[in-house]
N, C-alpha and C positions, 0 to 999 in steps of 0.2 A: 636542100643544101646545094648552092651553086657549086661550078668548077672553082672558085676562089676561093670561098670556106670550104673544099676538101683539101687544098692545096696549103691552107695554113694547118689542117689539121693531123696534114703526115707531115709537117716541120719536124716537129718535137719526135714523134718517134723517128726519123731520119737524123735528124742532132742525137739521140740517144744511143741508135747504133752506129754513127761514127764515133761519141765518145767510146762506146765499148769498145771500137775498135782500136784509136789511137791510146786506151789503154797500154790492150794485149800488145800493141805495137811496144810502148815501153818497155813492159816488161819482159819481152821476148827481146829485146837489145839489151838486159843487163846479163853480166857473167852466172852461168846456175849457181858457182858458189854464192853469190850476197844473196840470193834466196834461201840458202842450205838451212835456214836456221828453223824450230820447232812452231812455232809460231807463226812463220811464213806458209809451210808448209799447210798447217792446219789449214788457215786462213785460205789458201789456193785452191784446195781440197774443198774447201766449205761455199767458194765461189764455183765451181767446177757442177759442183751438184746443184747449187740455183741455176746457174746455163742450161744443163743436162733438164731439167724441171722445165725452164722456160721451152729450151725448144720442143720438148714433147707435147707441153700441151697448145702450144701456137702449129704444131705440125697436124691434132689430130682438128683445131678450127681451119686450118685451111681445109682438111679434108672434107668439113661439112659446109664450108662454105662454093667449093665447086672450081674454086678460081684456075686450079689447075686443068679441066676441062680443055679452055680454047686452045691447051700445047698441042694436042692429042693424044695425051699418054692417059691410057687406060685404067693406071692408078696411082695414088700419092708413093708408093714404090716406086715405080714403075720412074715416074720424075723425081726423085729423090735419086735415083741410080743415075742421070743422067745430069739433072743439074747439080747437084749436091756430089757425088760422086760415093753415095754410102750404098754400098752392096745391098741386093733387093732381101733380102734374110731379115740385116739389121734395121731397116726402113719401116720393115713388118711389123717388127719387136716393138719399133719407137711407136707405133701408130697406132698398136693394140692399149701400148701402157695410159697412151693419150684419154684412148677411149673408156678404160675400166675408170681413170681417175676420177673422171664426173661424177660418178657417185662413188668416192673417196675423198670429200672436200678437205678431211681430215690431214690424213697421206699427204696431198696434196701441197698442201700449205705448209706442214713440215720440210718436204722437199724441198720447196721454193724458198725456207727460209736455211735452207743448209744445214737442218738440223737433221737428217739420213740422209740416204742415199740413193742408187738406184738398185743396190745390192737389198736393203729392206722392200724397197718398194716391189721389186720383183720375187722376194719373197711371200708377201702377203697376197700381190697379184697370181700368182701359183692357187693358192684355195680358194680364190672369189670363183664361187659358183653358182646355180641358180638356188643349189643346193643349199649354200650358206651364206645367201644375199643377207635377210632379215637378220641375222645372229651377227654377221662384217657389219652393219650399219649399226645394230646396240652395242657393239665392242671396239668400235674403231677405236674413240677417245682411248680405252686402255691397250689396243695394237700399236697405238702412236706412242705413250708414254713408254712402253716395252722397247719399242723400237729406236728408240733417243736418249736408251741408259742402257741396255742390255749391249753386247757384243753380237756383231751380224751372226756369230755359229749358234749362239745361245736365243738369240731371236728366233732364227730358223729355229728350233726346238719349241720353245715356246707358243712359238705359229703351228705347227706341226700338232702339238696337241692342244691346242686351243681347237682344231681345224674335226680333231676325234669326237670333240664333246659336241663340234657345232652339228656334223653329218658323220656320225656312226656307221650309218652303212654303208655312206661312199668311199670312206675308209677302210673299211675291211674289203671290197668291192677292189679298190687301188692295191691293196696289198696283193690279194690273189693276182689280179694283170701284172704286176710286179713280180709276182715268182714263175708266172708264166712266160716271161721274159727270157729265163737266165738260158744260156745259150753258151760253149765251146765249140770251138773248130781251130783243127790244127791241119793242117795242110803240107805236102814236102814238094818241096821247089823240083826243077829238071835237076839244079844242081846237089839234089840230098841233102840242102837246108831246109828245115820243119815254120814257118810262117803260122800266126793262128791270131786269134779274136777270143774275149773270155767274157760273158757279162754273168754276171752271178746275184742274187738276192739278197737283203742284209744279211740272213743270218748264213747263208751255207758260204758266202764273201767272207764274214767274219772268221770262219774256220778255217777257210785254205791261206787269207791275208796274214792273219795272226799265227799261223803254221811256217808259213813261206817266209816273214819276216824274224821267228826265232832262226831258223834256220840260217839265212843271211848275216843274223846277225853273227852267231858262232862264226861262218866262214869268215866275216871280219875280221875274229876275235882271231882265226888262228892267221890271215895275211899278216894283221898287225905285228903278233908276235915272230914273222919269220921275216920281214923287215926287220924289224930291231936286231935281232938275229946278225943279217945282213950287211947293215949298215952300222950298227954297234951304237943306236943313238933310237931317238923317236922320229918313226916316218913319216914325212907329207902322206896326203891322201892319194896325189897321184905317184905316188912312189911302189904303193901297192900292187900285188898281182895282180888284183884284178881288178874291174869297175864293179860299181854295185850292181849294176845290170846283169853283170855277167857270173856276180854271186847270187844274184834274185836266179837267174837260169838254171845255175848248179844247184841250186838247192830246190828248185820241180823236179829237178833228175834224181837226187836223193831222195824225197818225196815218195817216188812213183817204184824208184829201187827198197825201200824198208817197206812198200805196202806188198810187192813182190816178196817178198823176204818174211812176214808175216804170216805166222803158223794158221790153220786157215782154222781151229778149234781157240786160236788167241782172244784173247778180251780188246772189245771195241771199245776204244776213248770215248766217255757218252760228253754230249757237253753242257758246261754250266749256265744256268738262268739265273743270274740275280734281281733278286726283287725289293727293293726299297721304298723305304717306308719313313714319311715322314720327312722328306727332304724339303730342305729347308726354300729353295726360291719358286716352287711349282706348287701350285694345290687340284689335286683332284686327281684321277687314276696316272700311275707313272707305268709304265712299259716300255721298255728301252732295255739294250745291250750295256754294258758295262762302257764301251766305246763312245757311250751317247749317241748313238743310232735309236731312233723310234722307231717303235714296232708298232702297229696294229694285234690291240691280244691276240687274234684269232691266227696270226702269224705263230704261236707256240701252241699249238691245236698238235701240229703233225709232230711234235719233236717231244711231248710231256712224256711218255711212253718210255722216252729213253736217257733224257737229260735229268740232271741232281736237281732240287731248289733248294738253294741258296737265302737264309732269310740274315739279313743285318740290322740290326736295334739301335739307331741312334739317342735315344729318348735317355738319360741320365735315371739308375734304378734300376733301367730292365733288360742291360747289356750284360754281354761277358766281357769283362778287361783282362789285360794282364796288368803284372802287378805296378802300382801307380809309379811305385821306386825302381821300375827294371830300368837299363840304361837304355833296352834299344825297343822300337817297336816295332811287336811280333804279334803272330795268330788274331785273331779277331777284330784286335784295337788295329793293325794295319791296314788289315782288309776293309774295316770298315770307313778307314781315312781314305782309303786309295778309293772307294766307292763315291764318298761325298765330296772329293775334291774334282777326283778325274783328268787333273792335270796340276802342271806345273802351276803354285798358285802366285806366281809372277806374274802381275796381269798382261805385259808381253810377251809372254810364252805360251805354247800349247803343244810342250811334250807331253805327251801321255801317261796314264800312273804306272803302267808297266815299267816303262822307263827311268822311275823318279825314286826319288829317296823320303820315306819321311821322318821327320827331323822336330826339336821342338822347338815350338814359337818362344819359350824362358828358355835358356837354355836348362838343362840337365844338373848341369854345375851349379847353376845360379838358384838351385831348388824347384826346377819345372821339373810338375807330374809327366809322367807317361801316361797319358789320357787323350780321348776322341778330342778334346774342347783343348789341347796344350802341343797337337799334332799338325802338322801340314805337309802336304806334300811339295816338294824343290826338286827340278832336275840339277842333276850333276853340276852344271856351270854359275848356275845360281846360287845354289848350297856352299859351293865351295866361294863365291864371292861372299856371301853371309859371313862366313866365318873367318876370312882375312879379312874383310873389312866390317865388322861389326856394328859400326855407326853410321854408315855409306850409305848412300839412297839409291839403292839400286831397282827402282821403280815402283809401283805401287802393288798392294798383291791385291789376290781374289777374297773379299770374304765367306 
């Protein structure tokens, strides 16, 4: 190829990226509101992840193609921080993702066509190891389809224990360096303020988070009511005594004050495992916290000893209900809904079922059972739109 068939043959790619650019030029000259709309946004979104796709994998061929060499920069970083202006951290991230996608043709092409994101993609790049090369290459087709219906939290999950069945024992391996991790330090300033760093492990995280935020939340419960008090009305949020921060603080200090205060022959809170069975969008061993945190079994090794098991029966026949006519739902039938829903089943929400109400899909009035199959879980804001507007589409839910 002469210099004049190379020079016709970067045309088109040179017209290509100036049209891409005299796009973005338009569209960065219109007002954000005429983009505001559902549609637009998708669409933006869905172009954002084919660029994001493009330049990773044209960034990890420049690196094998060398061309960056004659600048004298030491690495495709290294001139990405310089020409490009992207911090040598995120240069890294782009270069590795480049590199794993080659044998992800799959992944790949999904990205590039906008159908995920860089949120899936770096989820599944997270377990590609030498460990579960052959098991990612027979499962991708089903990690992509997972990946272009599920929600990124619920993919994460799905990946997560896909990633148990593929390497068992780099998994238990991960979990142990994971609790080997968790770490406190509190530190006091010259001035007698306390400064500290907390990293904790699923499950002992689970018990001070979920401790720390009842706790918060009563301090809530009582600011709210002495505003009202107060003001003789319902209070803004910042009208409150305190910020949440500074109720998340008071309530380590109660915390640490009722474990002082604790007869020392008292009974220790042990904590609960629940184990489910039968759940309906995962097949094959389920291990997880109630939070939908993944566990590694061998993670409930050190805690069997002292926590309850919890068993819940979805299967129609071999459950305990209460009764199908009671108005509210209690004992068993709740618990067992708060397990299989796990959030708000507003597919735009994810309040958690601590937080939720559950409520029936017929209503009550209208002759709907109090049963697992006529239950769902609604946070607060949702529930109460249901029920003033009853016909209203107020988005799609979880099934």
């Amino acid at each position: 190829m002469d210099l004049r068939d190379l020079t016709d043959a970067l045309d088109p790619l040179e017209d290509a990226l100036d049209q891409l650019g005299d796009a973005l030029d338009q569209l960065a000259a219109r007002d954000p509101s005429e983009l505001a709309g559902c549609e637009t946004i998708e669409s933006l979104f869905g172009s954002q992840a084919r660029l994001e796709a493009l330049v990773t994998t044209a960034t990890a061929a420049f690196e094998a193609s060398g061309a960056f060499v004659p600048s004298g920069a030491r690495t495709v970083p290294h001139w990405l921080t310089v020409r490009c202006h992207v911090a040598t951290p995120r240069g890294r991230r782009i270069l590795r993702r480049g590199r794993t996608l080659r044998s992800l043709p799959g992944f790949s092409q999904a990205w590039s066509d906008g159908d995920i994101t860089v949120d899936q993609v770096d989820t599944v790049l997270a377990v590609a190891t030498p460990a579960t090369e052959e098991a990612l290459a027979r499962d991708e087709a089903l990690l992509v389809d997972q990946a272009t219906t599920l929600r990124p939290d619920q993919f994460a999950r799905a990946v997560q224990y896909w990633a148990q069945l593929a390497d068992p024992d780099g998994t238990e391996s991960d979990d142990e360096a994971t609790r080997a991790r968790r770490d406190v330090s509190l530190d006091e300033s010259f001035e007698g303020m306390f400064f500290g760093t907390m990293t904790l492990d699923p499950i002992t995280g689970t018990i001070v988070a979920e401790e720390l935020a009842r706790l918060e939340r009563c301090f809530f419960e009582d600011d709210w009511a002495g505003a009202q008090r107060i003001l003789g009305r319902d209070p803004q949020v910042h009208e409150l005594a305190r910020t949440p921060g500074q109720r998340r603080a008071d309530a380590l200090a109660e915390m640490a004050t009722r474990s002082q205060m604790a007869p020392a022959d008292g009974r220790r809170p042990a904590p609960l495992f629940t184990v489910l069975v039968d759940y309906p969008t995962l097949h094959g061993r389920i291990c997880e916290l109630a939070s939908g945190t993944i566990l590694a079994p061998g993670a409930l090794l050190a805690w069997l000893d002292q926590a309850y098991l919890e068993r819940v029966v979805f299967s129609p026949g071999q459950r305990i209900e209460v009764s199908a006519t009671a108005r509210l739902f209690t004992g068993a039938t709740r618990r067992a809904i708060e397990l299989r829903d796990r959030e708000c089943t507003q597919a735009y929400c994810d309040v958690p079922a601590a937080r939720c109400q559950v409520d029936h899909r017929i209503p009550h009035r209208a002759g709907g059972p109090t049963t697992q199959e006529n239950g769902q879980l609604l946070c607060g804001p949702h529930n109460r739109l249901r029920e003033q507007h009853p016909t209203a589409d107020d988005g799609p839910h979880l099934e």
